[in-house]
C-alpha positions in Angstrom: 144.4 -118.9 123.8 141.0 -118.7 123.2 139.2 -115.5 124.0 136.0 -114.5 125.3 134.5 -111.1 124.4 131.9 -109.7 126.6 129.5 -106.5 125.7 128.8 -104.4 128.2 125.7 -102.4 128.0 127.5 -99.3 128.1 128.9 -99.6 124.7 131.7 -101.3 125.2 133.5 -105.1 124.7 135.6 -107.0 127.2 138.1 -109.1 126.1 139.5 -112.2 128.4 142.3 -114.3 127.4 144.1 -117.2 129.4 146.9 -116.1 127.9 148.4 -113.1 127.5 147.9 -111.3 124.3 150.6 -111.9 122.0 152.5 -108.5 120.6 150.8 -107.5 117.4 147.2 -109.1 118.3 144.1 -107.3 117.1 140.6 -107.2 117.4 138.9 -106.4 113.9 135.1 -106.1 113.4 133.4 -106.5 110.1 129.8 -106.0 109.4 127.4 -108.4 107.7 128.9 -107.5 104.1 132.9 -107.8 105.2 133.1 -104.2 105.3 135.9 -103.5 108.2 134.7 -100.8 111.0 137.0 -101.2 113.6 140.5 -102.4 114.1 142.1 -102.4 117.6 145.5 -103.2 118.4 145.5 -105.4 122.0 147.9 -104.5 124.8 151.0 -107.6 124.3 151.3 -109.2 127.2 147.7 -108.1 128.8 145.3 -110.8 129.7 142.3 -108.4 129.0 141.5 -105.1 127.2 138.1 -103.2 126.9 137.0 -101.9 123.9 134.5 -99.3 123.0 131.8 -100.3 120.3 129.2 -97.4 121.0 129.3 -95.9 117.8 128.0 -99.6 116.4 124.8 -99.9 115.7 122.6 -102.7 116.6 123.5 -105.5 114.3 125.1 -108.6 113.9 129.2 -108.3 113.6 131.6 -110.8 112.6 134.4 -110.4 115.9 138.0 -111.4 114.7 141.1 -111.7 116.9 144.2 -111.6 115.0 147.6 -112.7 117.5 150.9 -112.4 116.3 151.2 -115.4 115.2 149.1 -115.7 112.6 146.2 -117.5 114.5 142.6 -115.9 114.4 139.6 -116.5 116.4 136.4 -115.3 115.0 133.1 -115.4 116.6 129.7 -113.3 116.0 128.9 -110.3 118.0 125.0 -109.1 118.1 124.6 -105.6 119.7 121.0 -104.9 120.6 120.0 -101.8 122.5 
């Protein structure tokens, strides 16, 4: 499974999987300094999820999606407005 995340420009982020999400998957995002804002659990067995992010301001995020299993994908959101 590797993820894609899409941001809307309505505040919000799409999340597409091949694969269904695994029971217990997450999506976590940390600002430039590691600090944890948000922490989403993802619908198990869904192949996509949207998010909202409006309350984010426009920054660069580290993205990080946690499955049951242990694996994690990270990437780097930027939200510009």
């Amino acid at each position: 499974m590797v993820p894609v995340l899409k941001v809307s420009l309505w505040g919000e982020v799409k999340i597409i999987s091949n694969n269904p999400f695994a029971v217990g998957s997450q999506l976590i995002i940390y600002n430039a300094e590691g600090q944890l804002l948000l922490q989403h659990l993802l619908p198990g067995g869904q192949y996509q999820t949207q998010i909202s992010i409006a309350n984010l301001s426009p920054a660069s995020y580290i993205a990080v999606i946690a499955t049951g299993n242990e694996n994690k994908f990270r990437t780097k959101l930027m939200i510009m407005k």
